[in-house]
Backbone as a ProteinNet text record, in pm:
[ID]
protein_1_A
[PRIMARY]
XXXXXXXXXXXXXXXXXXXXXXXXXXXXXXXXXXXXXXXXXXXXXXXXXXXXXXXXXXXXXXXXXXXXXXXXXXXXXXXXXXXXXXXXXXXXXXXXXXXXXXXXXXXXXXXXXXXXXXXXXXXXXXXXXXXXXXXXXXXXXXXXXXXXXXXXXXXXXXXXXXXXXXXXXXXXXXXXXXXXXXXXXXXXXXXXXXXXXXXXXXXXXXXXXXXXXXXXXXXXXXX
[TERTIARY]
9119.8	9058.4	9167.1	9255.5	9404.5	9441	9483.4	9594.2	9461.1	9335.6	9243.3	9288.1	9259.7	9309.5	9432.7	9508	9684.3	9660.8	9564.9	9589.8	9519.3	9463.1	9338.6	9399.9	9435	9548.4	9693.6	9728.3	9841.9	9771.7	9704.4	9629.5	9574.3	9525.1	9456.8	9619	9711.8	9801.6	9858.4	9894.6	9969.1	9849.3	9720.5	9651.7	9636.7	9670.3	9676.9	9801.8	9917.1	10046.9	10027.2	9993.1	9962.3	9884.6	9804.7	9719.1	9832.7	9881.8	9983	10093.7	10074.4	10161	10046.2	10136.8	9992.1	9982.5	9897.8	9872.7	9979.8	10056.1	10159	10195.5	10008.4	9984.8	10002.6	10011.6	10022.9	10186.9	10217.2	10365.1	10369.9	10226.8	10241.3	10309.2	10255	10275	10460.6	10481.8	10611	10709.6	10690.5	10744.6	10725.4	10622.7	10550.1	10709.1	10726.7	10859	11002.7	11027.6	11131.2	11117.4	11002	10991.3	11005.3	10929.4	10987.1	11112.6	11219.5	11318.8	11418.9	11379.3	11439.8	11430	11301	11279.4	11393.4	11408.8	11522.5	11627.7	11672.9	11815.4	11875	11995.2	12041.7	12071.9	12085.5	12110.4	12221.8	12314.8	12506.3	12512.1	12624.5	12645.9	12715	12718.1	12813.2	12751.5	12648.7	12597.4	12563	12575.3	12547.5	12389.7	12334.8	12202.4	12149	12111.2	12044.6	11905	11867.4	11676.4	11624.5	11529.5	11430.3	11363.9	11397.5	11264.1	11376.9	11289.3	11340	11492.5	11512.9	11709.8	11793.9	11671.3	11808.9	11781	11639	11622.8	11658.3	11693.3	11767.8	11891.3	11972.8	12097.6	12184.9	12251.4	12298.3	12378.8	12390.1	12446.1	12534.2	12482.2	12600.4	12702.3	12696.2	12829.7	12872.7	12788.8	12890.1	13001.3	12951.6	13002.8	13029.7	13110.4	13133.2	13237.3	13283.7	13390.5	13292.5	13182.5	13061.5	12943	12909.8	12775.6	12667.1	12575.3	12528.2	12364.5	12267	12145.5	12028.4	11951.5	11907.2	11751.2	11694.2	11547.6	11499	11528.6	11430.4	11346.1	11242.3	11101.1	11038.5	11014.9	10982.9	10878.5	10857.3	10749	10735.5	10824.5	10805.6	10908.2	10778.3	10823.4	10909.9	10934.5	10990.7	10917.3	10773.6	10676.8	10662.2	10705.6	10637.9	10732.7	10875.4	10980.5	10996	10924.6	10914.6	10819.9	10714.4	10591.2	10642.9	10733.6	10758.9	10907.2	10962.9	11071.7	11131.8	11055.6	11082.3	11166.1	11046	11097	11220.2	11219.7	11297.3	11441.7	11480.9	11581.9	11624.6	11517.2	11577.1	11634.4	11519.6	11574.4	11678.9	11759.5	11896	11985	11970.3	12089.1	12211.8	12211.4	12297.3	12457.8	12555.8	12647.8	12647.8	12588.9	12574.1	12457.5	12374.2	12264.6	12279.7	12222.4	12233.5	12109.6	12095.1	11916.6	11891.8	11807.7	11780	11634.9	11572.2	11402.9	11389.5	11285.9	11219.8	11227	11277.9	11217.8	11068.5	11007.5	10867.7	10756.8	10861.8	10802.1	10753.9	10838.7	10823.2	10772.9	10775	10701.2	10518.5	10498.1	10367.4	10306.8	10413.6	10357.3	10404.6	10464.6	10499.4	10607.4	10617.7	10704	10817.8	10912.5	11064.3	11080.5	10972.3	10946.9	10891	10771.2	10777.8	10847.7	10899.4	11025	11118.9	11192.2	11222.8	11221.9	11117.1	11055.3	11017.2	10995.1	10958.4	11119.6	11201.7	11361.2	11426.3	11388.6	11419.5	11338.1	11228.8	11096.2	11209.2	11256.8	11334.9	11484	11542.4	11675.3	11643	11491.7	11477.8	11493.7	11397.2	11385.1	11460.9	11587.8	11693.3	11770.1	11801.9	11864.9	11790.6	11639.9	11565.5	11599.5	11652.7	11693.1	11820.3	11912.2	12032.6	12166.7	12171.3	12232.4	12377.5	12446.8	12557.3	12590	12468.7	12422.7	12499.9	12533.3	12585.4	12486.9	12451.5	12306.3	12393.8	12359	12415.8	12343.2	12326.1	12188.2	12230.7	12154.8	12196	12093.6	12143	12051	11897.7	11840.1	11742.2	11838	11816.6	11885.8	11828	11904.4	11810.8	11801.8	11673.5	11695	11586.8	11591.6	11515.8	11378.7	11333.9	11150.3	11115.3	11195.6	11143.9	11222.7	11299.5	11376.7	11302.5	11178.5	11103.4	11049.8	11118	11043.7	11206.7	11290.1	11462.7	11469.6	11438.2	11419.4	11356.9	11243.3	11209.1	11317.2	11385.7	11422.7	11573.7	11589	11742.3	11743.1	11641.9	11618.2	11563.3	11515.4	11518.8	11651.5	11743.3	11861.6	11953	11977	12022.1	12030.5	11879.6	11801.9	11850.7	11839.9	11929.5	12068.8	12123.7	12266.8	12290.4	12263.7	12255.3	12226.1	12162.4	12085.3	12191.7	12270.4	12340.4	12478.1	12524	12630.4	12667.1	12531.6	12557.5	12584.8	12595.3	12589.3	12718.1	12789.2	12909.1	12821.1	12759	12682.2	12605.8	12601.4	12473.5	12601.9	12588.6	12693.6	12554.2	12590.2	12565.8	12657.2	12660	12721.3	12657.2	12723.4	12658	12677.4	12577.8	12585.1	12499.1	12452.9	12354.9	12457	12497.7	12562.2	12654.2	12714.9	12789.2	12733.6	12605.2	12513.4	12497.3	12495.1	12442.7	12585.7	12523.8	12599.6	12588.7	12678.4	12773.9	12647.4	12554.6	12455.6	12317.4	12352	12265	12185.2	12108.6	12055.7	12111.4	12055.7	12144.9	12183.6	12323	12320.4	12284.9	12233.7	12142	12179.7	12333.2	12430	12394.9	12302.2	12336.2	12217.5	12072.2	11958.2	11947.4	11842	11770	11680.1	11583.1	11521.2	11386.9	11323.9	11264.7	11310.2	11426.6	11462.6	11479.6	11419.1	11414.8	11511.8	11526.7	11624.1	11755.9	11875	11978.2	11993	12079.2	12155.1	12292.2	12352.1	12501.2	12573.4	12645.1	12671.7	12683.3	12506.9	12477.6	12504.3	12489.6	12507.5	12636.4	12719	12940.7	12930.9	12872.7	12948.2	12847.8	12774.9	12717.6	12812.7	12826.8	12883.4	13077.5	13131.5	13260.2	13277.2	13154	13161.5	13084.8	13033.3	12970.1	13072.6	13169.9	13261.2	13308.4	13410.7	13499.9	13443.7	13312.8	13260.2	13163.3	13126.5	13089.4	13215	13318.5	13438.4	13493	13460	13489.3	13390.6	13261.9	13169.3	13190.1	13207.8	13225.4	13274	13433.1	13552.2	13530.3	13452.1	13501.9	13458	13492.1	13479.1	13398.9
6292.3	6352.3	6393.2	6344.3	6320	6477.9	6449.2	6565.6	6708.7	6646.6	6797.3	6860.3	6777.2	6837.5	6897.1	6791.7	6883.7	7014.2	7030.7	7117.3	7264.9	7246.2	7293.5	7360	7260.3	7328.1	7397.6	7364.2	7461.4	7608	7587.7	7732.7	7830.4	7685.7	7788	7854.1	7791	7827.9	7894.7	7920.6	8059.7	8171	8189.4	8308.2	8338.1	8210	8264.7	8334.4	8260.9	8336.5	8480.9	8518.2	8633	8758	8658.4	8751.9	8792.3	8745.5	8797.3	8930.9	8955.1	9113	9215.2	9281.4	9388.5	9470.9	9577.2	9679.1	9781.8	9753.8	9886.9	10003.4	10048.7	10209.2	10238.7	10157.9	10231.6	10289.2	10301.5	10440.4	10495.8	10562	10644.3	10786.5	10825.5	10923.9	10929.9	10812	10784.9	10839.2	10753.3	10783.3	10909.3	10956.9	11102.5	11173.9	11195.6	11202.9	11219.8	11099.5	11067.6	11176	11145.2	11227.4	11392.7	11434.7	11568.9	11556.3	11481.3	11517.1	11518.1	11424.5	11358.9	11517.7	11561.6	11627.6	11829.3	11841.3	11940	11922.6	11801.9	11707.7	11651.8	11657.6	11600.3	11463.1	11387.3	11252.8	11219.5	11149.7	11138.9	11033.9	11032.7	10969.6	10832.2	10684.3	10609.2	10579.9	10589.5	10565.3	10465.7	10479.3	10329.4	10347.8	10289.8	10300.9	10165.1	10220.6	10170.4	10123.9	10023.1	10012.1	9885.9	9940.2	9788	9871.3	9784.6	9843	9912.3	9914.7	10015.4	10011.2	9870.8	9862.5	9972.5	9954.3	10062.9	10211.1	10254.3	10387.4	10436.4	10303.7	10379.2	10402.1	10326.4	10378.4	10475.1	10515.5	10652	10635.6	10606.8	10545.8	10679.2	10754.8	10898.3	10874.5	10896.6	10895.8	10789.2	10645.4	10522.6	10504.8	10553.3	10517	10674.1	10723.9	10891.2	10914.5	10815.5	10791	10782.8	10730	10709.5	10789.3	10787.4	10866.2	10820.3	10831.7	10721.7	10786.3	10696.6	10745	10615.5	10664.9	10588.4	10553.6	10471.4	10491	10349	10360	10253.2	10322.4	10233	10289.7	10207.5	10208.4	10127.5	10056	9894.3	9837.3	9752.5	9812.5	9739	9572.7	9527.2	9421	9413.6	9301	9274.6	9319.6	9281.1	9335.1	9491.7	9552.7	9701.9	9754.2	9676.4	9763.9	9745.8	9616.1	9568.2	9728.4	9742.7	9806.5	9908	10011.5	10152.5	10132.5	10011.8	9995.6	10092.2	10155.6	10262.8	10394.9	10434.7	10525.7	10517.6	10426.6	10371.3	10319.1	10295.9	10228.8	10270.1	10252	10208.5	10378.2	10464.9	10620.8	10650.5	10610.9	10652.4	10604.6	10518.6	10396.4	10385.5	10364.2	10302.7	10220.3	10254.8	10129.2	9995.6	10029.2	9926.5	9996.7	9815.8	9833.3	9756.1	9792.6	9711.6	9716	9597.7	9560.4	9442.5	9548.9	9450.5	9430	9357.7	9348.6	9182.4	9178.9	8997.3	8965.1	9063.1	9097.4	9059.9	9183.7	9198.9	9098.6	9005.6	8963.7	8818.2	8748.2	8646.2	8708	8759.8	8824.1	8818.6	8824.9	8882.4	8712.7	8657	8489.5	8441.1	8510.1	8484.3	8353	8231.1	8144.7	8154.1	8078.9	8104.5	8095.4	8009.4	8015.6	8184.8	8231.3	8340.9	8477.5	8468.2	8585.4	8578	8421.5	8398.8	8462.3	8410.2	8393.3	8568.2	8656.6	8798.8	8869.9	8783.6	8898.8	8843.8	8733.2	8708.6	8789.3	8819.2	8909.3	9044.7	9114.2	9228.4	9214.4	9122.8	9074.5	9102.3	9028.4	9041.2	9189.3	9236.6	9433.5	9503.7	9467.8	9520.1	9483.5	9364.2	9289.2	9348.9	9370	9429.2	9579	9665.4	9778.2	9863.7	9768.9	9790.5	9655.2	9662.3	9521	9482.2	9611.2	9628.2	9663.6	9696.8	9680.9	9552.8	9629.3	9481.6	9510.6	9375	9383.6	9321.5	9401.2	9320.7	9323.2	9182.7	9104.2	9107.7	9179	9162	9051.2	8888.1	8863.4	8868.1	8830	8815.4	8839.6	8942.3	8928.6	8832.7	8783.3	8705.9	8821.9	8820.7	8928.2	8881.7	8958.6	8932.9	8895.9	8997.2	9018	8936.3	8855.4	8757.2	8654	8599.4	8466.9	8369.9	8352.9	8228.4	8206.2	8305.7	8345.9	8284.6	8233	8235.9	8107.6	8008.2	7922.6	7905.7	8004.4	8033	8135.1	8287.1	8354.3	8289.8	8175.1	8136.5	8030	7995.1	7879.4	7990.5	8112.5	8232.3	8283.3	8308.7	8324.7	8264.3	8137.5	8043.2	8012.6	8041.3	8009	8072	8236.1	8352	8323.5	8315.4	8270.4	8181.9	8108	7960.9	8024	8113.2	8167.7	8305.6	8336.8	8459.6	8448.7	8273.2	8219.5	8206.5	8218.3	8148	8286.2	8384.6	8565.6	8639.3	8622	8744.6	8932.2	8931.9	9054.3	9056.1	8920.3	8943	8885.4	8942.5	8917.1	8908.7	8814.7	8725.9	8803.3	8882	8911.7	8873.9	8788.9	8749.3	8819.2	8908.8	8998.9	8942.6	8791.4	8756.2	8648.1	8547.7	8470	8575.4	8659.1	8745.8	8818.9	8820.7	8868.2	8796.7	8641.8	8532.6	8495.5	8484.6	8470.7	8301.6	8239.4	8088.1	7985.2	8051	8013.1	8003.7	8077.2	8074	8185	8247.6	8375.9	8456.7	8607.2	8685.2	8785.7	8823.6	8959.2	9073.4	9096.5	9165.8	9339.2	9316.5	9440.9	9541.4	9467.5	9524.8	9583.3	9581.9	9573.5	9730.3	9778.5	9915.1	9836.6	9942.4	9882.6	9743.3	9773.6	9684.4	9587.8	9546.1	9374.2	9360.7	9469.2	9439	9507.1	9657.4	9763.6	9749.3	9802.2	9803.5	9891.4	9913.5	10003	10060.3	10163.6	10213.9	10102.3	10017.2	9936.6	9785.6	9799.6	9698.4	9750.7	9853.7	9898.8	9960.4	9923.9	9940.5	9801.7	9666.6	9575.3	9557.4	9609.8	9597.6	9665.9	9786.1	9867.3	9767.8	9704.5	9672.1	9564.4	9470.3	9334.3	9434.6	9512.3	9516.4	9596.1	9663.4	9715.4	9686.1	9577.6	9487.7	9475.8	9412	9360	9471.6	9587.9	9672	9744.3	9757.9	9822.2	9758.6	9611.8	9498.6	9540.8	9525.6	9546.6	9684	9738.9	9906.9	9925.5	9880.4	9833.4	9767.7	9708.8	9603.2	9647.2	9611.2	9628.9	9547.1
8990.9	9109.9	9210.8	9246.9	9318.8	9321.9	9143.1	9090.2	9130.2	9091.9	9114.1	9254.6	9332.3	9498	9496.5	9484.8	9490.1	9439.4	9298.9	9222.3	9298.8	9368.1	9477.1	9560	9591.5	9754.2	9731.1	9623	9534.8	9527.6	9454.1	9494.2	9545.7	9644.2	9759.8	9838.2	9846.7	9903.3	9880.5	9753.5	9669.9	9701.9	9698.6	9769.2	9864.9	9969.3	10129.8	10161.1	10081.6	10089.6	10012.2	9898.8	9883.7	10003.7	10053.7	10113.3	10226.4	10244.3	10406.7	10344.7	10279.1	10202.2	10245.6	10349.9	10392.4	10312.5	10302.6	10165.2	10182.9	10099	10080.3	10042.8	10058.6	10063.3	10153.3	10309	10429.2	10438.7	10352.6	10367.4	10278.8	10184.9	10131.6	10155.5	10267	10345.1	10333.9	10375.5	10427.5	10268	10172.3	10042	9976.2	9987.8	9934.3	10016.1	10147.7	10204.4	10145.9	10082.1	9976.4	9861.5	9788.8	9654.3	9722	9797.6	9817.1	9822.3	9899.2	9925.5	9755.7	9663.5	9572.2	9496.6	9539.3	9401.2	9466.6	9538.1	9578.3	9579.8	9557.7	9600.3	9454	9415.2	9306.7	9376.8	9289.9	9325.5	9341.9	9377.9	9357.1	9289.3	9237.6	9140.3	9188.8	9155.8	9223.8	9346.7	9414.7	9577.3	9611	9729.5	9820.2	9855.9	9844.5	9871.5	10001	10104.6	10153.8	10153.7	10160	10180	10246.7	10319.1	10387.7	10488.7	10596.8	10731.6	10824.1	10947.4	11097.2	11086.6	11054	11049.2	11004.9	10891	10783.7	10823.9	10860.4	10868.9	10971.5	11132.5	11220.4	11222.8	11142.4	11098.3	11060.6	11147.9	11083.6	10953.2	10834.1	10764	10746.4	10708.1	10669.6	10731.4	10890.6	11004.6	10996.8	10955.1	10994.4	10820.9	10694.6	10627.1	10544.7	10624.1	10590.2	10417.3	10391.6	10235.5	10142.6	10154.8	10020.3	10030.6	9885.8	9861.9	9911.1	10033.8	10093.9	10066.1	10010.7	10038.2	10092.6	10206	10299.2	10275.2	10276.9	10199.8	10308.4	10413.4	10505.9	10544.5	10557	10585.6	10699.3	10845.9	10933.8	10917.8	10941.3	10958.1	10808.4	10738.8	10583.7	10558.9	10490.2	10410.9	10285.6	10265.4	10172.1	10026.7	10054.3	9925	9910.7	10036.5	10045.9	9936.3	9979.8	9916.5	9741.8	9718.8	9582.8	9515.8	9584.8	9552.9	9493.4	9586.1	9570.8	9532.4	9438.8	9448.6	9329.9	9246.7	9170.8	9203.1	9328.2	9399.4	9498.4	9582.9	9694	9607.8	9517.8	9440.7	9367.4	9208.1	9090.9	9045.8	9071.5	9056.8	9064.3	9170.6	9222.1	9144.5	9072	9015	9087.9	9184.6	9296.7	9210.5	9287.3	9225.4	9332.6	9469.6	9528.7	9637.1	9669	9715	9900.2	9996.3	10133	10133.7	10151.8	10208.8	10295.3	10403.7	10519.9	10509.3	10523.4	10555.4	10501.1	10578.7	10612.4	10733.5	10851.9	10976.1	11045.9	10910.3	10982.6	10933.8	10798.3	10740.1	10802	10840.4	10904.6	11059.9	11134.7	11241.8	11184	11094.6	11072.8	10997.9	11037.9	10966.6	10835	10792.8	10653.9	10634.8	10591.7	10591.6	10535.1	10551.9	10465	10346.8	10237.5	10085.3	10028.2	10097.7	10096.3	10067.1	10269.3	10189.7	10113.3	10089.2	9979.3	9841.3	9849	9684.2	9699.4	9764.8	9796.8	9719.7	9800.7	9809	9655.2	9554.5	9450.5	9311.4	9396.9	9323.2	9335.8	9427.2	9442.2	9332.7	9377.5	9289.1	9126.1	9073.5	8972.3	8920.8	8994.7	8952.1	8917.8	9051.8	9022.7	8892.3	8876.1	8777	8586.2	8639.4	8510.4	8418.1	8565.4	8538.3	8588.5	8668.4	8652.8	8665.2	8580.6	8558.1	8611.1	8682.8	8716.8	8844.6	8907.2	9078.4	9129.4	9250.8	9335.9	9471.8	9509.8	9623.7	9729.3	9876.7	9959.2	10038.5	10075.9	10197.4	10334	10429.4	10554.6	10610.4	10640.7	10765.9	10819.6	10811.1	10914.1	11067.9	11126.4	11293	11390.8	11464	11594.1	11686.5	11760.2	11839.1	11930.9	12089.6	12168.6	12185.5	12107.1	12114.2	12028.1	11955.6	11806.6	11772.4	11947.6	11931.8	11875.2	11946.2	11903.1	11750.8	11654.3	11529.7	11448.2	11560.3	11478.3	11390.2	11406.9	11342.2	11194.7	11155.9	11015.6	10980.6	11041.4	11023.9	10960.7	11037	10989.3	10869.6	10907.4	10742.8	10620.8	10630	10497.4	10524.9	10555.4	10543	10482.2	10497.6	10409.9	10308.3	10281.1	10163.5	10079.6	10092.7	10007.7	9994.8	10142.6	10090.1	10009.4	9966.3	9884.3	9712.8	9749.1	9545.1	9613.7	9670.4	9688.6	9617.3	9648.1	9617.3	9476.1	9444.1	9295.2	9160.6	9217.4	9145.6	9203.5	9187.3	9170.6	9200.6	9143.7	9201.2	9341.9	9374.2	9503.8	9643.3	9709.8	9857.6	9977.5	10022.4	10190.3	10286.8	10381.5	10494.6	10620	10677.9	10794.8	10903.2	10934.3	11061.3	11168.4	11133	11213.3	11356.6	11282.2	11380.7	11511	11440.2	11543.6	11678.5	11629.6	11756.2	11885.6	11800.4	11949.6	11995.1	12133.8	12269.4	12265.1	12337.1	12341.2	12366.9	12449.7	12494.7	12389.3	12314.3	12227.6	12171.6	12255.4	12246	12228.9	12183.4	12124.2	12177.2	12167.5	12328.3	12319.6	12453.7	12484.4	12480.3	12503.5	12484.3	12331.4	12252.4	12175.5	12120.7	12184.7	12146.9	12231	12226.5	12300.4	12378.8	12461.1	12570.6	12512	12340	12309.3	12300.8	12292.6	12253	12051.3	11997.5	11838.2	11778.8	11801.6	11724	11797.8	11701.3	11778.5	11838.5	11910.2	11989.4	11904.7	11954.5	11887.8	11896.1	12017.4	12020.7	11930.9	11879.9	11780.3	11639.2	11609.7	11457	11427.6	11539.6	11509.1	11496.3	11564.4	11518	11352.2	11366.2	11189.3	11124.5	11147.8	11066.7	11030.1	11079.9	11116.6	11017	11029.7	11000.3	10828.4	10814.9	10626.8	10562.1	10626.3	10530.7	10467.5	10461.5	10397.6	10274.7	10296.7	10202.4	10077.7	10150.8	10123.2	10014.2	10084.8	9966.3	9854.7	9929.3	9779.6	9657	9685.8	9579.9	9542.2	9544.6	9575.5	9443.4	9457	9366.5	9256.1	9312.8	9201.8	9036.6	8948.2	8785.7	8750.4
[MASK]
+++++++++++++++++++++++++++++++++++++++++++++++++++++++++++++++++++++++++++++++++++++++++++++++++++++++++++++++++++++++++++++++++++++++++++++++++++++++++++++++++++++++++++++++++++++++++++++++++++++++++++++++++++++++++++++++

């Protein structure tokens, strides 16, 4: 009777956690976008591919990383699952030699716990790993940021978490663009945010851009 309950609430819990993946037709529109563009556009060969939410798509990635073939596929407001969904389109198409991905932002914002996006961004790792086996993935952070300090505490225990299964793959790189943000005091400065408190500013996406290169040209390189 015991094990029935446990067995109960195991379940019920894996469907409540399911249920918090919002439906990831709402960027159809958004991707339909992409495919026009894909389908006039040759692809480059060797590219850096960007993908996740608002981070990546406000990024000027072209101007900040002007030496590589850079193609940008953030889509605002998206999860970690959205990007799994359309990860055909958004990714695997391109065959990237290296991948930057930011998102688990909105994910934990919207309630989602740190096993979750977790277990969400290892669901992504797999995909990749299914259909290009020579990809190198590089994880940006959960950011601390103004409008979603009080959210930093799950945000930094799913960070970890990755870094920890990041450590263990020669293909997968941890760059910490997160600690560099917060101020002595704790919170994170403010210098670097726009008037919401969430997106960066120019300011904020040079010290991104500064602190992912290094690491960005390593994988780049590497054989």
């Amino acid at each position: 009777m015991y094990k029935s309950i446990i067995c109960f609430f195991a379940i019920f819990g894996f469907i409540f956690a399911q249920d918090k993946n919002p439906d990831p037709e709402r960027f159809r529109e958004s991707i339909n976008i992409f495919k026009e563009f894909d389908s006039k556009n040759t692809c480059p060969a060797d590219a850096v591919l960007f993908v996740g939410s608002s981070s990546i798509r406000l990024w000027e990635t072209a101007k900040y990383f002007p030496d590589y073939a850079v193609i940008n596929r953030g889509f605002g407001g998206s999860h970690i699952s959205d990007v799994n969904y359309f990860i055909e389109t958004v990714v695997l198409k391109h065959d990237p030699k290296v991948i930057v991905f930011y998102a688990g932002d909105n994910d934990v914002a919207a309630g989602k716990d740190s096993n979750q996006v977790y277990k969400n961004y290892i669901d992504f790792v797999s995909s990749i790993k299914g259909h290009l086996s020579k990809t190198h993935i590089i994880y940006i952070p959960i950011k601390p940021s103004l409008a979603r300090w009080s959210m930093w505490e799950t945000m930094k225990k799913t960070n970890l978490k990755i870094k920890a299964y990041s450590d263990e793959d020669d293909l997968l790189h941890y760059v910490d663009l997160a600690t560099p943000m917060l101020t002595n005091e704790g919170p994170p400065d403010s210098s670097l945010f726009v008037n919401d408190g969430l997106h960066l500013n120019e300011k904020g996406y040079e010290l991104w851009t500064r602190l992912l290169m290094p690491v960005l040209e390593a994988a780049f390189h590497e054989e």
